[in-house]
C-alpha positions as CSV (number, residue, x, y, z in Angstrom):
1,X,0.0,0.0,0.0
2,X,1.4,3.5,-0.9
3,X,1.3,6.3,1.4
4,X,0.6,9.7,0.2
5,X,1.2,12.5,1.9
6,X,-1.5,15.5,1.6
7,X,-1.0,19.3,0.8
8,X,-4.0,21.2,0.6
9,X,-3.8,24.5,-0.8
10,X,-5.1,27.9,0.4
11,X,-4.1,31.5,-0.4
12,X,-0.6,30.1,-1.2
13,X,-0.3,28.2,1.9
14,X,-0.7,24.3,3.3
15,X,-4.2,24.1,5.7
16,X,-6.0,21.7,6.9
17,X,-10.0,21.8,7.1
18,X,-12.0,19.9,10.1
19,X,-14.9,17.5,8.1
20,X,-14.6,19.9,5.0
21,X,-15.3,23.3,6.6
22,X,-13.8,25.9,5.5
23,X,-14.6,28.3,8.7
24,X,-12.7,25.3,10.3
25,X,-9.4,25.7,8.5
26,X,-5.7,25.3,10.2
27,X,-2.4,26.5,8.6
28,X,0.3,23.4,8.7
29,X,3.0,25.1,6.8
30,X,2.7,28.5,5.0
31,X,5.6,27.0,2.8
32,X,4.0,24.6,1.1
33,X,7.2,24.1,-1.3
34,X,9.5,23.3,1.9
35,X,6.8,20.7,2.8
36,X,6.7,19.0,0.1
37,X,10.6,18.4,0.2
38,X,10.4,17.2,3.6
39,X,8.1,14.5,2.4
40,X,10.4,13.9,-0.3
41,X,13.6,13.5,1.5
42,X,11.9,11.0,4.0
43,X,11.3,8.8,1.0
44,X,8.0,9.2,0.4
45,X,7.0,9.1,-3.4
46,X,4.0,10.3,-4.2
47,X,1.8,13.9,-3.3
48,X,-1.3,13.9,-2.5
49,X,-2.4,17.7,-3.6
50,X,-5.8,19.6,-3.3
51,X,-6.5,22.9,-4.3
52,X,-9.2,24.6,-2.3
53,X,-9.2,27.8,-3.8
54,X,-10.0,25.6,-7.0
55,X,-12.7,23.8,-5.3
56,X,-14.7,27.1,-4.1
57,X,-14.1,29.0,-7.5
58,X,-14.1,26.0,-9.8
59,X,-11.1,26.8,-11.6
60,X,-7.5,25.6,-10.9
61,X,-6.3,28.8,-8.9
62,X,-2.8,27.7,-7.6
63,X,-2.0,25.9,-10.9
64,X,1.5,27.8,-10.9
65,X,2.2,26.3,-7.1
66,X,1.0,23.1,-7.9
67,X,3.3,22.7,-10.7
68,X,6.9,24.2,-8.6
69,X,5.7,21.5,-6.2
70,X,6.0,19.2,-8.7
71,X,9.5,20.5,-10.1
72,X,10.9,21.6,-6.7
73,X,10.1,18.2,-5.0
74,X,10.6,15.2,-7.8
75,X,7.7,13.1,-6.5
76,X,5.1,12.1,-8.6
77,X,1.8,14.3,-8.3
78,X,-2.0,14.1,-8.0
79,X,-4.3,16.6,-8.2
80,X,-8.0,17.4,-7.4
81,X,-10.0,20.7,-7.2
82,X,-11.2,23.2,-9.3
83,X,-10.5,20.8,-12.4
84,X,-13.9,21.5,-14.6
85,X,-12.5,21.3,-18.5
86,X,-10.4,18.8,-20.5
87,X,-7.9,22.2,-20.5
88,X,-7.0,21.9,-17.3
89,X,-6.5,18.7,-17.5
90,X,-4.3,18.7,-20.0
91,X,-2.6,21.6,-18.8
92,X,-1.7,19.8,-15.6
93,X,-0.3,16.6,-17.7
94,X,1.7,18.7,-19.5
95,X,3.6,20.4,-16.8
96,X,4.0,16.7,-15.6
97,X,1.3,16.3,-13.0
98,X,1.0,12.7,-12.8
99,X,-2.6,12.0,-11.9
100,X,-5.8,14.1,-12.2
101,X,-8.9,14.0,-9.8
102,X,-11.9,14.4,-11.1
103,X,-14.6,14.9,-8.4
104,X,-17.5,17.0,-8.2
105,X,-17.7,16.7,-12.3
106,X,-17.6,13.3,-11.8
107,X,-20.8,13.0,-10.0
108,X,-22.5,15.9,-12.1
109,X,-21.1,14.7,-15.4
110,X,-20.0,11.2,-15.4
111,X,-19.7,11.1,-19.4
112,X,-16.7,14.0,-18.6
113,X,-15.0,11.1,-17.1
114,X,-15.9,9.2,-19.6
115,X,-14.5,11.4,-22.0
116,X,-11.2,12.2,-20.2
117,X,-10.6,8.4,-19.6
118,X,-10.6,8.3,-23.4
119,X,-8.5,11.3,-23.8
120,X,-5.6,11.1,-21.5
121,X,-6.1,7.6,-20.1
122,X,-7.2,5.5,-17.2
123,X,-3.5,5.7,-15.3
124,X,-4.3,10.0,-15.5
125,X,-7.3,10.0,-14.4
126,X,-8.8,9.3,-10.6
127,X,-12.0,9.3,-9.6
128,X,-12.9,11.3,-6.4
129,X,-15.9,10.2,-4.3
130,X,-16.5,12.3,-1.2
131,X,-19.4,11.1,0.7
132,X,-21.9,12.2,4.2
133,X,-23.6,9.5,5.1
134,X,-23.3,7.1,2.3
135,X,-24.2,10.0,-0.2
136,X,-22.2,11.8,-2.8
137,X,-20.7,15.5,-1.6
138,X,-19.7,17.8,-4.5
139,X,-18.4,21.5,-4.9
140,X,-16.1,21.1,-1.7
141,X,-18.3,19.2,0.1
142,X,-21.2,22.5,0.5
143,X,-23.1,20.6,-1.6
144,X,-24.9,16.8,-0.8
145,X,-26.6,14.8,-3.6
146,X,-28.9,12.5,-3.4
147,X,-26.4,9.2,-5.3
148,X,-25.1,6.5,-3.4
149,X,-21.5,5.9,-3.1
150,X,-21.3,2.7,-4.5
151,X,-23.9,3.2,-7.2
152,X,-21.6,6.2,-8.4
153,X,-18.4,4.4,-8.3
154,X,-20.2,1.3,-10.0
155,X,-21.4,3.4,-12.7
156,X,-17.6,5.3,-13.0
157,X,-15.9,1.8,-13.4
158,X,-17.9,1.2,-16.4
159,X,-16.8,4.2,-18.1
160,X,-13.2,3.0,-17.6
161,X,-12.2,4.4,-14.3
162,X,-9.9,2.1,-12.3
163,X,-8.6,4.1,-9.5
164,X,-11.1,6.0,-7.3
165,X,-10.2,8.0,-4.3
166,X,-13.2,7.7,-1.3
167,X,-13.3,10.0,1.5
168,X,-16.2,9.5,4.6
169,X,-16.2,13.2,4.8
170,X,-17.6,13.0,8.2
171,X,-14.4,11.5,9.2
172,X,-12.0,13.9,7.4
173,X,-9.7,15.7,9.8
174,X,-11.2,14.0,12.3
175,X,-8.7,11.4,13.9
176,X,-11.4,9.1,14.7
177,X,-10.3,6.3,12.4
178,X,-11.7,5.2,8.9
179,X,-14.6,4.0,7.5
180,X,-13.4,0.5,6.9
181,X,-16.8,-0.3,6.3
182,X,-17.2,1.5,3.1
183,X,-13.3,0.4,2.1
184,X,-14.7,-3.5,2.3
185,X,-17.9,-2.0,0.0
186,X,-15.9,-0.5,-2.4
187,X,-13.4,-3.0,-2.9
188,X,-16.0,-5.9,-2.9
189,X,-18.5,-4.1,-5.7
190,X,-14.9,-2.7,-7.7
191,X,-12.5,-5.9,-7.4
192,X,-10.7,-4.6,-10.5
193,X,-10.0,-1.2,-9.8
194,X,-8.1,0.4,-7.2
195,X,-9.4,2.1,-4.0
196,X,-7.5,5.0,-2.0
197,X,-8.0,5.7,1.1
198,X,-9.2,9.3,2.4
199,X,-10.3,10.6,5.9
200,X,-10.1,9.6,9.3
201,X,-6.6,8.2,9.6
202,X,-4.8,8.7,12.9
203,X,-2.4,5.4,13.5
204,X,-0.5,2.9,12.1
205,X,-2.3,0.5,13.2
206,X,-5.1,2.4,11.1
207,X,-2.5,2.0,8.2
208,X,-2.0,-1.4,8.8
209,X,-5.7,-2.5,8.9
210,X,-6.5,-0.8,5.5
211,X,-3.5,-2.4,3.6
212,X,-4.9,-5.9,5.1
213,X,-8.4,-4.9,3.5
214,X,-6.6,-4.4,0.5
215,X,-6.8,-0.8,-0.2
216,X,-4.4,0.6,-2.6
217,X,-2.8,3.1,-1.1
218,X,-3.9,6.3,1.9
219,X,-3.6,9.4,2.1
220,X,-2.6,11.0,5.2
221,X,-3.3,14.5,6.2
222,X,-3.9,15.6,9.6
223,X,-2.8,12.5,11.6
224,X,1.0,13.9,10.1
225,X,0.5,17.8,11.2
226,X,-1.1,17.0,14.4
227,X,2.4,14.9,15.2
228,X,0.0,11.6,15.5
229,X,2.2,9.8,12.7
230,X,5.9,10.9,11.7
231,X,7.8,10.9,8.9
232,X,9.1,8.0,10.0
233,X,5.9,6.0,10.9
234,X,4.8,7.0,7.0
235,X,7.8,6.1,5.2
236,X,8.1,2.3,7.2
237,X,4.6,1.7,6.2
238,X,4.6,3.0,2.6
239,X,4.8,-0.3,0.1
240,X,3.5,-2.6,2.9
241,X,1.9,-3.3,5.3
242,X,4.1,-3.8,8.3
243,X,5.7,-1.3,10.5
């Protein structure tokens, strides 16, 4: 299972919301370049980037950043937020982002993924499926829909998507722990795709569990900045599942 560390993006600097709130927000690092490194140097490989501006304006506001962090830190990169045109998400290949998200258009506009899967190609393009309660959040989470989780993902994974990142929303920032629950749904109704983990996450042991399940890989957010996992703790669990 691959660990990736998380960067979310806010007026230039690295924050962290509580269950998607904005009012909620905490800065982590207002260099988010410097952070990035640090991740790098402990041997951590890939970036888990989000672009909140993006998200609230839906447009990719800290395109520019996104892209140093790239240059400046040599992991590979995904991206989510914002991200509304095949422009974008071709502008953010070609300055050698390595993965797209695609999330609220994904719900709104599944044939867009459709589309883009075509385009660019399953290994470029992630799915992004935020949920409350079992049911689809969009536009940075202000807004809940009435489609099921699994229904969407099913539905995704017959246009061609094979790697989806799901995030319990009411977990997110939380520290309470996962929804392993909705892990085992996803990888039971998906057994050919690959699921990454989102939300929640606040020990190894947490890790540990969710590699055993068979999720792909995790991203970890707030369990870092808070000091709950260290650099260390990531980088001996990253590829495995042991500590």
């Amino acid at each position: 299972m691959e660990i990736l560390p998380a960067i979310d993006l806010k007026d230039g600097k690295a924050v962290r919301l509580y269950q998607g709130d904005f009012s909620k927000q905490t800065i982590v690092n207002a260099y988010p370049l410097e952070q990035a490194k640090l991740f790098a140097k402990a041997g951590l490989t890939y970036l888990h980037v989000v672009d909140l501006d993006g998200a609230l304006e839906k447009k990719a506001v800290n395109a520019n950043l996104i892209a140093q962090l790239k240059q400046e830190s040599q992991m590979k990169v995904e991206v989510g937020g914002g991200i509304r045109t095949m422009d974008q998400i071709k502008a953010y290949l070609e300055v050698g982002i390595d993965r797209v998200i695609l999330g609220s258009m994904a719900a709104k506009e599944p044939l867009f993924v459709k589309e883009a899967i075509a385009r660019f190609g399953a290994e470029q393009i992630v799915v992004g499926i935020d949920a409350k309660n079992g049911q689809v959040a969009i536009e940075g989470w202000q807004e809940v829909t009435a489609l099921d989780y699994i229904e969407l993902a099913k539905q995704l994974a017959e246009y061609g998507a094979a790697t989806f990142i799901y995030t319990d929303v009411a977990k997110d920032g939380t520290l309470s722990g996962p929804n392993f629950d909705h892990y085992r749904n996803l990888i039971a109704a998906l057994p050919n795709c690959q699921i990454i983990a989102s939300g929640g996450i606040h020990s190894k042991e947490d890790l540990i569990e969710l590699a055993q399940l068979g999720v792909a890989g995790a991203i970890v957010g707030k369990a870092y900045y808070s000091g709950a996992l260290s650099l260390e703790d990531l980088a001996k669990v990253n590829g495995g599942a042991q500590c």
